[in-house]
C-alpha positions as CSV (number, residue, x, y, z in Angstrom):
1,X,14.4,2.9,21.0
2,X,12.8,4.4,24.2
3,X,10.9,2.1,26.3
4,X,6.6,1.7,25.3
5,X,4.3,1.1,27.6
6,X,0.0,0.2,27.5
7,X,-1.8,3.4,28.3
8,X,-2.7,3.5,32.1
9,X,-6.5,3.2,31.5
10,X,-7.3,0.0,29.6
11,X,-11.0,-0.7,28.7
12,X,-13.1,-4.1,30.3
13,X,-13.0,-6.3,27.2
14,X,-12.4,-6.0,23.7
15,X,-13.6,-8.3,21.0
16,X,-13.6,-7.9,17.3
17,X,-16.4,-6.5,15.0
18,X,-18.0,-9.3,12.6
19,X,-16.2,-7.5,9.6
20,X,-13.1,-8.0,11.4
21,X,-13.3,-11.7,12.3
22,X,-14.3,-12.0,8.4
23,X,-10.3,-10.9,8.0
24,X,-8.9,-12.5,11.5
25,X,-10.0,-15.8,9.8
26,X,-8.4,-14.9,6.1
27,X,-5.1,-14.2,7.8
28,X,-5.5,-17.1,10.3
29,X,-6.5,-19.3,7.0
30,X,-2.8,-18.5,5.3
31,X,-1.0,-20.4,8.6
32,X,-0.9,-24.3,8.9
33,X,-2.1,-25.0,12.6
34,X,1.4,-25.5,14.7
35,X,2.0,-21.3,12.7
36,X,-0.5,-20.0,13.6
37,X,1.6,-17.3,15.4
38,X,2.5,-15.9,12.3
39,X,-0.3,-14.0,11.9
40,X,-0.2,-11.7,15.0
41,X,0.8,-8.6,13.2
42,X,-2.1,-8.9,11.2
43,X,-4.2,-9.1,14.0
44,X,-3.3,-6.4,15.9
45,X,-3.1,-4.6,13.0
46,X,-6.6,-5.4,12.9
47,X,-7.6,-4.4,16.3
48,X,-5.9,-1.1,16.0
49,X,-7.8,-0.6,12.6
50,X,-11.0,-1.4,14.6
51,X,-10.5,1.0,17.5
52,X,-7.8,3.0,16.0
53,X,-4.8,1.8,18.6
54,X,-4.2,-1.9,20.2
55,X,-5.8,-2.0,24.4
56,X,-4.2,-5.0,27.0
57,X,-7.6,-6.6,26.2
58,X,-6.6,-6.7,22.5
59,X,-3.3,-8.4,23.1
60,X,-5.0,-11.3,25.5
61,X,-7.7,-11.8,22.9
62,X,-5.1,-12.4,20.2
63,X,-2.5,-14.7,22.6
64,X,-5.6,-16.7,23.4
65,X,-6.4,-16.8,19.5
66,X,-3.0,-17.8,19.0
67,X,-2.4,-19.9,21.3
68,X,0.4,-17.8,22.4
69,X,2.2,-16.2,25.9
70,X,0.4,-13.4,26.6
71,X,4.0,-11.4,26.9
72,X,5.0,-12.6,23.1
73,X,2.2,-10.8,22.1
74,X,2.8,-7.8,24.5
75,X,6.4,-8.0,22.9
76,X,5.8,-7.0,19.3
77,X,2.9,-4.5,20.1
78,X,5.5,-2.6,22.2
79,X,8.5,-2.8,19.5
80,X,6.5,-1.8,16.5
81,X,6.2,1.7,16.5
82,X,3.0,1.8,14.1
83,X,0.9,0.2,17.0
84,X,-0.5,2.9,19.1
85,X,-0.5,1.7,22.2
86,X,-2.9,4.5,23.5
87,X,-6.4,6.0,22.3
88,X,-5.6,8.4,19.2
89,X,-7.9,11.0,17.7
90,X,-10.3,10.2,14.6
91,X,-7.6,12.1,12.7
92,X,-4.0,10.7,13.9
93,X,-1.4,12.8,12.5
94,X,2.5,11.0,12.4
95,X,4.9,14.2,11.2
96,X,8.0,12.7,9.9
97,X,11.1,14.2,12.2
98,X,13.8,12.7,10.2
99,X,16.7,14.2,8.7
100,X,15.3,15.7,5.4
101,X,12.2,16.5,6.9
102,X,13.7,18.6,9.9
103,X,16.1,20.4,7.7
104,X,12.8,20.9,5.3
105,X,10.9,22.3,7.8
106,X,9.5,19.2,9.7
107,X,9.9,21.8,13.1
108,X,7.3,24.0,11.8
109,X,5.3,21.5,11.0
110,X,5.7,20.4,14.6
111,X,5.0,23.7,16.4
112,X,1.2,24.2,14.3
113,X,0.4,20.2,15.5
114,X,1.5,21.8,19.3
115,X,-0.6,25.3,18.5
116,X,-3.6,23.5,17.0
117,X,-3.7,20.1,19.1
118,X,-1.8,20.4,22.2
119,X,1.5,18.5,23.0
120,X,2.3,15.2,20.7
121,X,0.6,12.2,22.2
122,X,-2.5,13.4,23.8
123,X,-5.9,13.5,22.1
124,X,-7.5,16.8,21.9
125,X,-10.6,17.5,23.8
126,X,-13.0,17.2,21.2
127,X,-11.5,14.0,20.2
128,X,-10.7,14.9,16.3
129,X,-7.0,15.3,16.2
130,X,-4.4,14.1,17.9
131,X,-0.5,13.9,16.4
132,X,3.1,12.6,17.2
133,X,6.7,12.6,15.8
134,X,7.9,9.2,14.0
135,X,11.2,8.0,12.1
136,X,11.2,7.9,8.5
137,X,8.4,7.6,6.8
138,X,10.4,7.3,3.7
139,X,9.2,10.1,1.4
140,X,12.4,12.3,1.4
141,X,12.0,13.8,-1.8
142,X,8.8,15.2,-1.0
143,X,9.5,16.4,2.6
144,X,8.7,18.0,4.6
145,X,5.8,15.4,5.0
146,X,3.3,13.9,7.3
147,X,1.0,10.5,7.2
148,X,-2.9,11.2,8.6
149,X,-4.6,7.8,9.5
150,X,-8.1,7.6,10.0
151,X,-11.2,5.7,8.9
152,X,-10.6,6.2,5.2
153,X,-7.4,4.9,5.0
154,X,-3.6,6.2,6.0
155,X,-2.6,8.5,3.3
156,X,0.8,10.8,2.6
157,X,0.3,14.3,2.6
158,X,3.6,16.1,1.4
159,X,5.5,19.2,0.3
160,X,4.2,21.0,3.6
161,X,4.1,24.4,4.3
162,X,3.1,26.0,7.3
163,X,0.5,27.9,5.5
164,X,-0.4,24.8,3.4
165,X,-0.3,22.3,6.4
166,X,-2.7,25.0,8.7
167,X,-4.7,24.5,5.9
168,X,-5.0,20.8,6.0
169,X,-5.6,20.6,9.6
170,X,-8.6,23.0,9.6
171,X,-10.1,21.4,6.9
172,X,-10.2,18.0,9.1
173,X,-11.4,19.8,11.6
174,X,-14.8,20.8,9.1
175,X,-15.1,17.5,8.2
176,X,-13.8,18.1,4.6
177,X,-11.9,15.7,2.9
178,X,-8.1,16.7,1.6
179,X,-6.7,15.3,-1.4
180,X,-3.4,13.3,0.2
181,X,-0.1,13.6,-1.9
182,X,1.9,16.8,-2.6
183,X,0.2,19.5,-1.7
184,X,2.2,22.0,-4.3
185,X,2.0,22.2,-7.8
186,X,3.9,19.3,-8.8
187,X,3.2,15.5,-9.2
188,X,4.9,12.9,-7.0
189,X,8.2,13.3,-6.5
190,X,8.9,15.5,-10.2
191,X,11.8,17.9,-10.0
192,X,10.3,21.5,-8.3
193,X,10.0,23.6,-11.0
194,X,11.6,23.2,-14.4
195,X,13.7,19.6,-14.7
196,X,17.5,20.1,-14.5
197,X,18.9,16.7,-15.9
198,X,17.8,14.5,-18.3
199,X,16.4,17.1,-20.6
200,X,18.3,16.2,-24.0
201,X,15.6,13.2,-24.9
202,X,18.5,11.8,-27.2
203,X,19.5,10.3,-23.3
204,X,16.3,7.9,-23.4
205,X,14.6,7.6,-26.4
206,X,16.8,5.3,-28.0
207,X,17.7,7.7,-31.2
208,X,21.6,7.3,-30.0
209,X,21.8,3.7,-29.6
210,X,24.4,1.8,-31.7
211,X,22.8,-0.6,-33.9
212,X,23.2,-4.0,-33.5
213,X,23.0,-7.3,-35.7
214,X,22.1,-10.7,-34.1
215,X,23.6,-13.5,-35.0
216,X,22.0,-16.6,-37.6
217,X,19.1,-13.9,-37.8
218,X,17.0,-14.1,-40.7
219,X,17.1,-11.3,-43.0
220,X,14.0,-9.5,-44.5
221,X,13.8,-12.2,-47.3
222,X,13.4,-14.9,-45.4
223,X,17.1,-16.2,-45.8
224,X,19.8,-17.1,-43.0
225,X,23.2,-15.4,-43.3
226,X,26.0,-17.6,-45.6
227,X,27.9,-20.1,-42.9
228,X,31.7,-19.1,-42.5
229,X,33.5,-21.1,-44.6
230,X,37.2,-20.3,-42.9
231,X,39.3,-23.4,-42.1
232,X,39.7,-24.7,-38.7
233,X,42.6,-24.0,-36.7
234,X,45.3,-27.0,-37.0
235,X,46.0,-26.8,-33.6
236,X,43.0,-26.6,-32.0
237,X,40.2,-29.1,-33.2
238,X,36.8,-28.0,-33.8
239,X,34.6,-27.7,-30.9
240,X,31.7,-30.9,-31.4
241,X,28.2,-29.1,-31.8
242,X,25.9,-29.4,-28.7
243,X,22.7,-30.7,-29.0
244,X,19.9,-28.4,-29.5
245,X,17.3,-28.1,-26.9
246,X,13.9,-29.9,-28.0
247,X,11.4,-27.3,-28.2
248,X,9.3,-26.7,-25.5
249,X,5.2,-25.8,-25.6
250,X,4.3,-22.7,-25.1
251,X,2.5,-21.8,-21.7
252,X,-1.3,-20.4,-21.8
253,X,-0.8,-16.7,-20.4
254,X,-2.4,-16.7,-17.5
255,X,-4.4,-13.9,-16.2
256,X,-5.0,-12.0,-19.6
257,X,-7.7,-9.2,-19.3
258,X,-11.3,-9.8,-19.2
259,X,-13.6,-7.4,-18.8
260,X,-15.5,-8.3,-15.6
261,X,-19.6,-8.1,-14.9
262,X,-20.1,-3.5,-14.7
263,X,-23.1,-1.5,-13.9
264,X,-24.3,1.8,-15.2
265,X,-25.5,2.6,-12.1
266,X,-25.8,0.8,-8.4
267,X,-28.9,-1.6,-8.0
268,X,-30.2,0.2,-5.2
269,X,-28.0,1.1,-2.4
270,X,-24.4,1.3,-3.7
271,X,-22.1,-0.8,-1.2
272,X,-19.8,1.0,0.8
273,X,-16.6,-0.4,-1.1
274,X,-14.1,1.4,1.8
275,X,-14.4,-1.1,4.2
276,X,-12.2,-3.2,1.8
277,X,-8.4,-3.0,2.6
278,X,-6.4,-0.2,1.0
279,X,-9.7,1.6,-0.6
280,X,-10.4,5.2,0.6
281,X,-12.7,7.7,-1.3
282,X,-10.7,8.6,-4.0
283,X,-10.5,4.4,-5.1
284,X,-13.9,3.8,-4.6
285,X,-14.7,6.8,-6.7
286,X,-12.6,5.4,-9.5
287,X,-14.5,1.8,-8.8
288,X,-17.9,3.4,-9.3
289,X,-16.4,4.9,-12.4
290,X,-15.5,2.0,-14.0
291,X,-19.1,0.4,-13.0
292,X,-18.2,-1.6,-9.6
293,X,-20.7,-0.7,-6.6
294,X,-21.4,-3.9,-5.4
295,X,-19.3,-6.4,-3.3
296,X,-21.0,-9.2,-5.2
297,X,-19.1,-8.0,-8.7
298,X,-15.9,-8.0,-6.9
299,X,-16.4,-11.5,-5.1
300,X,-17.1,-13.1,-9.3
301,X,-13.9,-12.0,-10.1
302,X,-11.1,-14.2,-11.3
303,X,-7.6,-13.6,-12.5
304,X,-8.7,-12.3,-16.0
305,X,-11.4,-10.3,-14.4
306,X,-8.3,-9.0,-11.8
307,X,-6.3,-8.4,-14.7
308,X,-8.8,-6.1,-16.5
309,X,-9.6,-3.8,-13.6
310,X,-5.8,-4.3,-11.7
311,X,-4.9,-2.2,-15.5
312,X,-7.2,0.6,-14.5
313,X,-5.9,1.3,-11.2
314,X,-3.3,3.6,-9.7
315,X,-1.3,1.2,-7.7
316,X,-1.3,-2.4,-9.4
317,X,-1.4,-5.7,-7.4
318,X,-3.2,-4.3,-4.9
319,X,-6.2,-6.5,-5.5
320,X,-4.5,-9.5,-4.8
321,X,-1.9,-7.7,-2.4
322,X,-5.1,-6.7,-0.2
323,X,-7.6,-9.6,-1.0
324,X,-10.4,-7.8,-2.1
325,X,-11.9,-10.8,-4.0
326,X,-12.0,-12.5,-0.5
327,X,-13.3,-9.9,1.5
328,X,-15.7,-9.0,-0.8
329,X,-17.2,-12.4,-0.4
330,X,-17.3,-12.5,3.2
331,X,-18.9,-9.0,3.2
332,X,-21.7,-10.0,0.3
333,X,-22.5,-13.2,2.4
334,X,-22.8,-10.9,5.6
335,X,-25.4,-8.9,4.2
């Protein structure tokens, strides 16, 4: 790994925003007080989320917060790669320069980033766009690819072209928004064009399976299967029967789906639901379709609630994964 150093010019001070001390003091919460250390990624990831990249001020803020060495914190800032450890552009394009990406293409990619931006690591001059190379972003199957970070979120963008990708850039550039994912025809990471393998469905839908009997099953009319009557072996006594287990109770399922408190429409202003972790346009879209625009719905929600809306969504978990239910709270109280 080459050697990372603070940009040259730092700003006076830093401090966080109130919405980010509403999720310094969640992470800080998870850490009994002699851990508190634990949490420094999350915090610079915080600060970099704030101000889009982590400034010296930043890393003394956070060793103070800590209680940590200044230099501990100044440690993992510089090995992490995902800190920027300089001012990036409102758009912050990482192109993937791995393997599969390069022999995909990844270079072209590269040269319209130089043609349209300038050379990796600088911010262009009207402050939009800047770009740089990274290591795997792990996304081979779809390369060549890039990741674009900025306020709503950090989002794949994948299949490039160099017409496609041109494309892309100019659109940020007007402000429009770009739908991330593949940018070709197909979905995810599906075979281009017509599948290869795994067409016969006799290979997955069970129709070949052997059939199998289990046994002391019961049989259709309710009766158990005759007992073998053969005769011991003389040399071998019979094996003593084990004990059968006592039955246990069953466990209440926990976190079955309810559905939780939904609106037709927003009481008044709807909430801006992107300022909770992991939600971009297209998620809060999907929210307001299911009747969420408030951050008071999501702070009533309990696991059954969780469970009814977690059911609905692309990416599952990520309620709890993200802690919506506690940042929502923190940003209802605020206003």
């Amino acid at each position: 790994m080459s050697v990372r150093r603070l940009a040259t010019v730092q700003p006076e001070s830093f401090s966080f925003s109130k919405e980010s001390e509403k999720l310094v003091t969640f992470w800080m919460n998870k850490y009994p007080d002699n851990k508190k250390a634990s949490a420094v990624i999350p915090l610079l990831w915080i600060a970099q989320k704030q101000e889009g990249w982590v400034s010296e001020p930043a890393i003394q803020l956070i060793a103070n917060r800590l209680n940590m060495p200044r230099i501990r914190v100044y440690e993992v800032a510089t090995f992490y790669t995902q800190f920027n450890l300089a001012p990036v552009g409102e758009h912050f394009i990482q192109v993937c320069g791995t393997t599969p990406c390069w022999l995909r293409g990844a270079g072209d990619i590269k040269s319209v980033c130089e043609k349209k931006i300038g050379p990796k690591g600088t911010v262009r001059a009207d402050g939009k766009l800047s770009w740089n190379e990274v290591e795997c972003l792990g996304a081979c199957a779809n390369a060549p690819m890039v990741q674009i970070s900025n306020a709503d979120g950090d989002y794949y963008y994948e299949d490039l072209t160099v017409e496609s990708f041109t494309a892309l850039v100019e659109k940020l550039e007007r402000g429009e928004t770009v739908e991330p994912g593949p940018q070709s025809d197909r979905k995810a990471s599906e075979p281009a064009g017509e599948p290869a393998t795994l067409t016969d469905t006799a290979l997955f839908d069970g129709s070949k399976a052997k059939k199998i009997s289990l046994p002391n099953a019961v049989s259709k009319s309710g009766s158990k299967p005759k007992a073998d009557k053969a005769a011991p072996s003389a040399t071998k006594p019979p094996a003593k029967a084990k004990a059968r287990p006592k039955p246990v109770a069953p466990v209440a399922s926990v976190g079955e789906e309810r559905e939780p408190r939904l609106l037709k429409a927003a009481k008044g202003k709807a909430d801006d639901l992107k300022r909770l972790s992991g939600v971009g346009p297209k998620l809060e879209q999907l929210l307001n379709s299911l009747g969420v625009f408030h951050f008071s719905q999501i702070a009533e929600w309990g696991a059954d609630e969780i469970a009814w809306v977690d059911a609905r969504l692309k990416f599952k978990g990520r309620i709890e994964r993200e802690g919506w239910v506690e940042q929502a709270k923190a940003l209802a109280e605020a206003k």
